[in-house]
C-alpha positions in Angstrom: -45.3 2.7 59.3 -47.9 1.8 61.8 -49.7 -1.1 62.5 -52.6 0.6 64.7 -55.6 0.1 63.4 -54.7 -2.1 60.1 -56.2 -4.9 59.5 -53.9 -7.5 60.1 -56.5 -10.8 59.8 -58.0 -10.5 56.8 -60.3 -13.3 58.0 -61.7 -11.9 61.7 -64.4 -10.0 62.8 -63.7 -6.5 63.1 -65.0 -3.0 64.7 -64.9 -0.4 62.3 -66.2 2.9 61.6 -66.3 5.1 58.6 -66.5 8.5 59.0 -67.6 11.6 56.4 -64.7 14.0 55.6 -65.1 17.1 57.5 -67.9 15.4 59.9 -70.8 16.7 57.0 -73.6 15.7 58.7 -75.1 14.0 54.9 -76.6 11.1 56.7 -79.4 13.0 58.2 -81.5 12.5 55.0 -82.9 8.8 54.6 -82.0 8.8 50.8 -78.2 8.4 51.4 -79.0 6.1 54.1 -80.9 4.0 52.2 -78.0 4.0 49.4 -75.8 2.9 53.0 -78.4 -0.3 53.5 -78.6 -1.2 49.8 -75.0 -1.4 49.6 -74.4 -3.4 52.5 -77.0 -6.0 51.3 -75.5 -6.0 48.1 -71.9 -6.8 49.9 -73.9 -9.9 51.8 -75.2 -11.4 48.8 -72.8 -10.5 46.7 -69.2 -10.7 48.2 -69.9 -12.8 51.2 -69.6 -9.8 53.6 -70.9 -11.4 57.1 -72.2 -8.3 58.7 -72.9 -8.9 62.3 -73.8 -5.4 63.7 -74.6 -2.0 62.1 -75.4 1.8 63.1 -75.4 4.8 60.6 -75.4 8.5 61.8 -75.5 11.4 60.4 -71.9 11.5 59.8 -70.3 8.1 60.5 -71.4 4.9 61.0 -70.2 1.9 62.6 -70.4 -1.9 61.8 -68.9 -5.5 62.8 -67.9 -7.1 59.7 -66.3 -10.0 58.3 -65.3 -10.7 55.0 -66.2 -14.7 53.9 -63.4 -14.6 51.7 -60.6 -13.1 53.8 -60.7 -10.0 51.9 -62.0 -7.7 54.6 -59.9 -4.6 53.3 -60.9 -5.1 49.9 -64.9 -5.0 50.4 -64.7 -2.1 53.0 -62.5 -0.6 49.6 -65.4 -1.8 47.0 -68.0 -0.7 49.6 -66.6 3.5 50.6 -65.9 3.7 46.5 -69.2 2.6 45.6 -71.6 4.1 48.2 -69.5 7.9 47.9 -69.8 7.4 44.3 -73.2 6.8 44.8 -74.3 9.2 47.0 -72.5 12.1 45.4 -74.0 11.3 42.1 -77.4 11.4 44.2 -77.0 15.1 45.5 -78.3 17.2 42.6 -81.3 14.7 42.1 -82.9 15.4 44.9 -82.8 19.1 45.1 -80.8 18.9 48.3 -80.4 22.3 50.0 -76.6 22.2 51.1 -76.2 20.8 47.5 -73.4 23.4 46.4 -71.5 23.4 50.3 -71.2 19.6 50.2 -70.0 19.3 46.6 -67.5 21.7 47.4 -66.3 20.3 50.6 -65.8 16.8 49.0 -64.2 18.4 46.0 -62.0 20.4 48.1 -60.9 17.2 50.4 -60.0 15.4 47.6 -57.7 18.0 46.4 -55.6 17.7 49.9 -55.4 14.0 49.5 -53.8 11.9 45.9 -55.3 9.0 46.4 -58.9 11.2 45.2 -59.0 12.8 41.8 -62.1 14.5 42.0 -64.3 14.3 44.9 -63.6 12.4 48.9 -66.5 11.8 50.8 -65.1 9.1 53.1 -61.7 9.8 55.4 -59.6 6.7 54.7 -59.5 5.6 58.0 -61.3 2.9 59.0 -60.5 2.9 62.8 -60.3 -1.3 62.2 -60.6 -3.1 65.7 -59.9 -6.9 65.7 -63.0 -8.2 67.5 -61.0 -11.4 70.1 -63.4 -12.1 72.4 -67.3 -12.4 73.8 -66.9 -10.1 76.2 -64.8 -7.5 73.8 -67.8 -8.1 71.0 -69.7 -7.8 73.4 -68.7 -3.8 74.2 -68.5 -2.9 70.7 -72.3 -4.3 70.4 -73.8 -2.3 73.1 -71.9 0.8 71.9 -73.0 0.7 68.1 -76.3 0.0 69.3 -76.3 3.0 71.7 -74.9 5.4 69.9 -78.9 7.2 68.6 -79.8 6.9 71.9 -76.5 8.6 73.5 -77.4 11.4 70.8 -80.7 11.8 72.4 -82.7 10.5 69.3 -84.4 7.7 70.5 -85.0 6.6 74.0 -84.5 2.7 73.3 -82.0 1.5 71.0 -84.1 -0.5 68.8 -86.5 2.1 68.1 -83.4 3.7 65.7 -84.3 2.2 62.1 -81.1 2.5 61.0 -79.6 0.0 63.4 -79.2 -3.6 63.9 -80.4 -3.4 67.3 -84.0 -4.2 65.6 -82.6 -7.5 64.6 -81.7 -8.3 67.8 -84.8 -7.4 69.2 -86.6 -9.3 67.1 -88.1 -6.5 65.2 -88.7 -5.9 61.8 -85.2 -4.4 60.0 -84.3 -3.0 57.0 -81.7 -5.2 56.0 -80.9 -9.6 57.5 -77.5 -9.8 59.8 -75.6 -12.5 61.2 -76.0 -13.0 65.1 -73.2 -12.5 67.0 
């Protein structure tokens, strides 16, 4: 089996992203987003989940995390259950047009995959990258913060709500992070 990237150090900062089966571009409405944020400040108050860096698209998103109890796989587990649970119980609520299309996708990835009974909504990759340096941090920074305005959606990174790159700019964000 392969070791690429597995999380090997439960303990260290890593570069991950999470991606939505199919690329199903769900992110674009601010209510799933928000159910993204609330999560991840639940995970910081509640199961010591450092996180250090954030961006969410409309189909992925990307964060440096580290787990304060060396458990790193098992809140990015807690935290993909919880906020595809969450968000999938959230579709018919708010009369969302590609309601039927997006329940069906999710429904029909789960059935290609046994580790899903009824519905997937995220792959089960996490694309983990041990973070073992400044400069390597670094990178990864600059290219979570970059990604809105490589998509052409913002002209300065910290205009993107949905990004850490306000914290570090010393704006006002939707959620507190750890400095790098």
């Amino acid at each position: 089996m392969s070791t690429a990237y597995k999380i090997q150090d439960q303990s260290a900062p890593h570069f991950l992203t999470f991606q939505i089966i199919d690329w199903v571009d769900i992110l674009s409405r601010k209510v799933y987003r928000d159910i993204i944020i609330d999560s991840m400040i639940f995970c910081r108050q509640r199961k010591k989940l450092k996180v250090y860096a954030y961006v969410i698209m409309t189909n992925h998103m990307h964060v440096i995390w580290r787990a304060g109890d060396d458990n790193l796989s098992d809140v990015i587990r807690d935290f993909k259950k919880f906020t595809a649970r969450k968000i999938i119980e959230t579709i018919p609520d708010i009369l969302e047009s590609r309601a039927d299309w997006m329940l069906k996708r999710f429904e029909f990835s789960a059935r290609k995959n046994a580790r899903n009974s009824v519905n997937q909504f995220w792959t089960h990759e996490n694309h983990a990258v041990e973070l073992f340096s400044p400069r390597f941090i670094q990178q990864k920074l600059n290219y979570i913060h970059l990604n809105p305005v490589r998509a052409g959606w913002v002209e300065n990174a910290e205009d993107y709500l949905y990004s850490s790159a306000r914290n570090y700019a010393n704006l006002d964000a939707l959620m507190e992070i750890e400095f790098v």
